[in-house]
N, C-alpha and C positions, 0 to 999 in steps of 0.2 A: 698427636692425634687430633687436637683440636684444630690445627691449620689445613690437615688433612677434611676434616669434614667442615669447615668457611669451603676450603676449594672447590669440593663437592656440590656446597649449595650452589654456588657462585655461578659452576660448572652448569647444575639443574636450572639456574632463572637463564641463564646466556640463551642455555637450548631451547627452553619455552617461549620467550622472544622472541627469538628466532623463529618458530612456528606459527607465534602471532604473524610478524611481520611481512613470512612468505603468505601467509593465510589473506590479511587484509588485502595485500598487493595482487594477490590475483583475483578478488573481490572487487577492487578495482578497475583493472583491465578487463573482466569480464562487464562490468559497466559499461563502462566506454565503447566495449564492444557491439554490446546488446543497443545503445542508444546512440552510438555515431559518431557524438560530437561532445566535447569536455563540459560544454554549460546545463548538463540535463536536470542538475539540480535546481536551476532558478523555474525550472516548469516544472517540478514535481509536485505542487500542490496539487489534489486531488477532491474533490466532490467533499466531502464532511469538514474535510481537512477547515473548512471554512466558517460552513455557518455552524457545522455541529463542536466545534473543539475550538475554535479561534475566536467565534462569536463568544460561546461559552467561559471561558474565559477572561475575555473583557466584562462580561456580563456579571458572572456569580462569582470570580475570584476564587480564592480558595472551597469556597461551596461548590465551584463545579467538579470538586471529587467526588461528593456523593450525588451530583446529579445523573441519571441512566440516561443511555440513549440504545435504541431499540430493545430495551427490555432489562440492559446490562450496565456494571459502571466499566470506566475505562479508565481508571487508573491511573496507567503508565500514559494514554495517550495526553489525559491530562493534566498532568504534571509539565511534558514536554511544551505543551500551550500556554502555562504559566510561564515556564521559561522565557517562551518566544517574547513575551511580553513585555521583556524587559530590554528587547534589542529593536534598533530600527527596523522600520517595514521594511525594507528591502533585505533585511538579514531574516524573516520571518522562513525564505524556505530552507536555509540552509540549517536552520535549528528544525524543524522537522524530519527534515531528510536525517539529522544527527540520531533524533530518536530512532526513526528505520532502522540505521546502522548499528545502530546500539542493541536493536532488536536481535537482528542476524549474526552479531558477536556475543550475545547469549544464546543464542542457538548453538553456536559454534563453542561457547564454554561446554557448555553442556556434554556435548557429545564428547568434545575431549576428554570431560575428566569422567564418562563412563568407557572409553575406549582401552581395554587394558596398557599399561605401560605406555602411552601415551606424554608422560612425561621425562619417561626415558630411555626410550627406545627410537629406533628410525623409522621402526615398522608400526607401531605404535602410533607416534607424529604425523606419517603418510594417510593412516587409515583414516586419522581427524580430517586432513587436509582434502584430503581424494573425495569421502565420505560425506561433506558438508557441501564439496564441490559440486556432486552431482546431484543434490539435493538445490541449490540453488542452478543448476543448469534442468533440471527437471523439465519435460515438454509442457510450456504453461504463457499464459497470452500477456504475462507480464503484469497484473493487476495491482499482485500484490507485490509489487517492486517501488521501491522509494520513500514510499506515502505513508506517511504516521498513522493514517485514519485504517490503514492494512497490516501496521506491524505487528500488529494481535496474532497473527496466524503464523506467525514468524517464534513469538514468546509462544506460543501454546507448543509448538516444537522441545520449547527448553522444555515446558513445564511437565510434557508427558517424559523426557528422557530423565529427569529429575522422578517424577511418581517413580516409574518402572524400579528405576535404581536408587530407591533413600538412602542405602549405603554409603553410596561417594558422598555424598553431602552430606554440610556439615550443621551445625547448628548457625553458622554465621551469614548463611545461605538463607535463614527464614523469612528477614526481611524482603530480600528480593521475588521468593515462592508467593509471600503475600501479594506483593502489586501483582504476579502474574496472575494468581488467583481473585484479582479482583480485578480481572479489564476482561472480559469478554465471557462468552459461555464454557469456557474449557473447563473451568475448576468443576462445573458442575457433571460434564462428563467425560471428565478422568477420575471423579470422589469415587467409586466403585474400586477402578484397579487401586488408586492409592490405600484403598482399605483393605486391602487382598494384597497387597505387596507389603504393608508396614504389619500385618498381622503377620504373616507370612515369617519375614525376618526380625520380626519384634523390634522396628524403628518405625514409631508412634509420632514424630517430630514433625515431617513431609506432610504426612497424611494428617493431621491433626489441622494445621494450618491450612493445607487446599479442601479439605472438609466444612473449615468454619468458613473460608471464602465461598463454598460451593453455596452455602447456607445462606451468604448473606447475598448473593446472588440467586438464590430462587426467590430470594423475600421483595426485592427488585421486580425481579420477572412477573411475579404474582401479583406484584400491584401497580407493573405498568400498562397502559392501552398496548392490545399487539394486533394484527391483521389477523384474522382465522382463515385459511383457506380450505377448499374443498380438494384435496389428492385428485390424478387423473385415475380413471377407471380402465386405460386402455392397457392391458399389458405387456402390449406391443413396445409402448415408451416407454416402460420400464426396462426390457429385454433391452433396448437401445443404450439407455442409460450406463445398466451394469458393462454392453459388449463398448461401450464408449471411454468409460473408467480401464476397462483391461488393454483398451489397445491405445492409452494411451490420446486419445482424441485424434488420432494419424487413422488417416484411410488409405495409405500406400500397403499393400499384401506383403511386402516385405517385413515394415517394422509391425506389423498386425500380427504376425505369425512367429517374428521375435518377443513383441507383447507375450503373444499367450506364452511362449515356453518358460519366458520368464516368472510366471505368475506358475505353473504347475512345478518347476525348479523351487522356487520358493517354500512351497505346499512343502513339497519332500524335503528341505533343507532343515523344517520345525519341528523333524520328527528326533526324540530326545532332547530338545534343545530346553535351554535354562528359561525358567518359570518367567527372568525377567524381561527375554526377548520376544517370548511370546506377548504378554502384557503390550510390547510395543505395536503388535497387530491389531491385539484387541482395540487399542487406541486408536490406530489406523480404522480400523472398522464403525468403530463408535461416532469420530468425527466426520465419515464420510456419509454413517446414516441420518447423522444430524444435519449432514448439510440437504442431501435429498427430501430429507422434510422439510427443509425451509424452505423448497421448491418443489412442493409435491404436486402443484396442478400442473407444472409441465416440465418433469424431470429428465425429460431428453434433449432439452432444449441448451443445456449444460455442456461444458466440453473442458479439457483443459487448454487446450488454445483458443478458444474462444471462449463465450457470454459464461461468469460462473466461473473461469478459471482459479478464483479463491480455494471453491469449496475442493480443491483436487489436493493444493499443497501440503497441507500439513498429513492426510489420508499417504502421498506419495513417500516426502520426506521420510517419514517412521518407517516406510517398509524399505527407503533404500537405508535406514540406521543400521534397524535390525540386517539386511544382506550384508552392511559393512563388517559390522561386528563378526556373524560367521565368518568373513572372510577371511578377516584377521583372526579368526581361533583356524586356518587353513582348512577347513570343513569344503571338499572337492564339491560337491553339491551347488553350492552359496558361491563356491567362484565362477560356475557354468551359469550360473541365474545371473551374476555381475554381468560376464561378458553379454549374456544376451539383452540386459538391460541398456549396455551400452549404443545399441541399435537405436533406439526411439531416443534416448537422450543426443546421440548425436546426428540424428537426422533434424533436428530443431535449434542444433548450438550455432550457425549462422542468423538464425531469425532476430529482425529488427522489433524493438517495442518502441512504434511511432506514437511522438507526444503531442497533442494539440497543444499550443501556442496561443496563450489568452492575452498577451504581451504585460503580464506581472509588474514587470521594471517599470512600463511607463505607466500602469496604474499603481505605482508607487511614488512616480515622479509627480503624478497629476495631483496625489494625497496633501501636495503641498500648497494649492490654491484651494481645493472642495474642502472645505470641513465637516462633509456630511460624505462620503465616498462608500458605494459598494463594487467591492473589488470580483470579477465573475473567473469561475475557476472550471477546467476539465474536470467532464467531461462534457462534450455540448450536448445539452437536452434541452428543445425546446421549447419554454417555459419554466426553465428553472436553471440560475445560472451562478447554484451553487455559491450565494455573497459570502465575500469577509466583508464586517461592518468598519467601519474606518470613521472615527470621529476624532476631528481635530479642535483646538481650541484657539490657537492661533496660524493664520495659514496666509499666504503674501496676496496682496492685491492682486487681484484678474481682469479690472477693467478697462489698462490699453489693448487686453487681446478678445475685445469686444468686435464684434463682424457683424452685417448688416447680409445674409441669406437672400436670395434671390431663389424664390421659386419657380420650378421648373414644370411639374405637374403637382395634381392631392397629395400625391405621397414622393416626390423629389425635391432637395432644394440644395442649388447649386453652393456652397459655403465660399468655397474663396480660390483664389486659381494663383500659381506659381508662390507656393509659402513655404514658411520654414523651411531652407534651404540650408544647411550644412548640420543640423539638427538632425539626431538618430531616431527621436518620437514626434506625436504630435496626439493633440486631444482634442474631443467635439465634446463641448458641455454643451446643455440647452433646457430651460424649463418647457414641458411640453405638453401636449394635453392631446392624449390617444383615444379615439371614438371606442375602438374593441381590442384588448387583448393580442398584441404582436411581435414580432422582431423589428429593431431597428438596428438599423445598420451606417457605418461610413464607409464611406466608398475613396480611394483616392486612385489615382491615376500619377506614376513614376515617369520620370523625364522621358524612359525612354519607351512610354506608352502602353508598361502593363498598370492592368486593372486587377487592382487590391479589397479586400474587406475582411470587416470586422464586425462583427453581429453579437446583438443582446435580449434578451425577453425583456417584454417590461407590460404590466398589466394593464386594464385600462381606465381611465383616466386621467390626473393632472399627476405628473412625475419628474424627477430630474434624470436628464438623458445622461450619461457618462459613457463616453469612450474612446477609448486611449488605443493609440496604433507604433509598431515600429515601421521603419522605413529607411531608404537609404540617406546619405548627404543632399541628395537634388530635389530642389523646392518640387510641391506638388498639388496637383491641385485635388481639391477633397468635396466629395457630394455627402449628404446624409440623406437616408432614404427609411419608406415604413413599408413593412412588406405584405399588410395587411389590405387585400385588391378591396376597390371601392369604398374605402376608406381615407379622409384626407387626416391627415396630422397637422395640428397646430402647434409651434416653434416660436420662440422668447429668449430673448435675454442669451443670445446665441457667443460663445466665446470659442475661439481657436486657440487653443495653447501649442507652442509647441515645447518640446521637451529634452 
């Protein structure tokens, strides 16, 4: 009897394995897919990713757990920045991007182990697989894809499918409910259903923990600076908002029309249905009205493929959990709402998520001469170029790649012509002293006569210019420019590296 049930377990981890492994792999190739080319990872740094969690980090060390940013702490993103800390700059994106990942394989726990028989069944394994799939194929402008500083919306997925069902979870789950409960606003509105589901089933455990997190998160919020704004008053953009969330952010009459059936399919799908499938709408509903208020002076301005595509996914996610789940109890309703869901999901499953290209690598390579280095990260807003702070303490001489500028107008000055030839980067430092407020830029020109650039904010006054370009093997010749008209810029101490 006993070898009979070792077989058995044996039998159960082979097959869950197995489910990981088709799971990640087509996680994977859906990557790959969505972003082109196999290196998407070394550009996934993202906007916070830098000065809010990278900086923070180097800065406060293990204090930056209790440090909030935008009102909230962040945990798990913090944690993953600690990490980074410990690995060379040039491994900095691949350990964020880990956390991402790590984010969306708890999502993906999650749902598994509320999907019935999921761990041992086929039909079961599929609905995880399929279920998870179309949640991260969701019509969405790819925002919250890769980036540490986004995987919050990814964990708020686990942590509402966890509230819903305290059942499956166990008490060895608490730890982890904790971090999710303490990175972002979710613990505070999921504390309602979690207290209405763990009363409900008399499992006090879930709820207890995203409760106290909720708590120590409003005490945060309540005594961080936040912006107040004023709501729009048109109710036109409101009407827009909501008809924009139903159809999915697509204006083609086709999937608008599969939109709506799928959302009144749904409606009928939740009649009789178990207390904890519902709870997952509520959720849905909660975190989509949270997000329209944190853009309530212009809520129509929002889409899910476009500006705002965050605030869609996790609202999305939960309502394709809940259809999965019916589906898998074979409920005829829930499988007619699938099929028509699959319209808008797959009118978007070719769409490319284009990365801006800040060239990472060679301002990691550069990190080895600057010992003062800010690294500028997507996405480009001008005036703000998103730094990582980069301090070094020992960094190699830079004064044979000392250059003598030749100016050309106020704001061009020619750097150097036919350089760094078989070299993949190259760099323009400069101490420099800016009249107002501009982008500067380097400029090169390729053997075979296209013209290249690369731009930075930099405010005004005396500053250090940094910037780093990729390029091919053939020398090139490179200008630096201020794009600030009627303004001359003053240049010093001018270095070419190349890299």
């Amino acid at each position: 009897m006993e070898s009979v049930g070792q077989h058995g377990v044996k039998g159960r981890f082979r097959f869950d394995l197995l489910i990981w492994l088709v799971f990640i792999g087509l996680t994977s190739l859906g990557l790959i897919h969505r972003y082109g080319f196999h290196d998407f990872i070394v550009q996934s740094l993202w906007a916070e990713d830098g000065p809010i969690f990278f900086n923070g980090a180097q800065t406060y060390g293990v204090g930056s757990f209790v440090t909030p940013y935008a009102g909230y702490l962040h945990v798990y993103a913090r944690f993953f920045a600690l990490v980074a800390g410990i690995f060379p700059l040039i491994a900095v994106p691949y350990v964020y991007f880990s956390g991402w990942l790590c984010a969306v394989l708890l999502a993906f726990w999650a749902f598994k182990r509320v999907v019935p028989d999921s761990n041992a069944g086929i039909a079961g394994a599929a609905t995880a697989v399929v279920g998870m799939g179309m949640m991260l194929s969701q019509p969405h402008g790819g925002e919250t894809f890769l980036t540490l500083t986004n995987a919050q919306w990814w964990l708020a997925i686990a942590l509402a499918l966890i509230c819903c069902h305290p059942s499956r979870f166990g008490a060895r789950t608490l730890p982890l409910v904790a971090v999710m409960s303490l990175t972002g606003p979710f613990s505070i509105l999921y504390a309602p259903v979690a207290a209405f589901v763990g009363w409900r089933e008399k499992q006090w455990r879930i709820a207890s923990v995203v409760l106290a997190g909720a708590a120590i998160q409003v005490f945060f919020l309540l005594t961080s600076p936040r912006a107040v704004g004023h709501a729009d008053g048109d109710l036109h953009h409101w009407t827009a908002a909501l008809l924009t969330f139903l159809k999915f952010g697509i204006q083609k009459p086709a999937v608008g029309i599969a939109g709506m059936a799928f959302w009144v399919l749904l409606l009928l799908s939740l009649y009789k249905t178990s207390v904890n499938r519902l709870m997952l709408i509520v959720c849905a509903v909660v975190v989509y009205a949270a997000g329209l208020y944190s853009i309530k002076n212009m809520p129509s301005v929002i889409s899910p493929i476009g500006n705002g595509s965050r605030y869609f996914v996790v609202p999305y996610a939960l309502v394709i959990a809940c259809v999965a789940l019916q589906v898998q109890q074979k409920k005829w309703i829930a499988i007619l709402a699938a099929i028509f869901l699959v319209v808008p999901v797959a009118s978007q499953i070719n769409k490319r998520f284009p990365q801006e290209d800040r060239y990472y690598e060679q301002y990691a390579a550069l990190s080895k001469y600057e010992p003062n280095l800010t690294i500028p990260l997507p996405p480009v807003i001008p005036g703000n170029d998103w730094p990582m702070d980069i301090r070094n303490r020992q960094v190699r001489d830079a004064s044979n790649h000392s250059v003598l500028p030749a100016r050309v107008d106020q704001r061009t000055f020619r750097v150097a012509a036919n350089v760094c030839g078989g070299a993949k980067g190259a760099a323009v430092v400069a101490d420099a002293v800016l009249p107002v407020p501009g982008e500067v830029a380097v400029e090169w020109v390729s053997a075979g006569g296209q013209n290249h650039s690369a731009r930075r904010s930099y405010p005004a006054g005396s500053d250090r210019i940094q910037l780093a370009f990729a390029k091919e093997d053939e020398p090139v010749q490179v200008m630096l420019t201020y794009s600030a008209a009627g303004a001359a810029m003053e240049v010093s101490n001018v270095k070419l590296i190349c890299l």
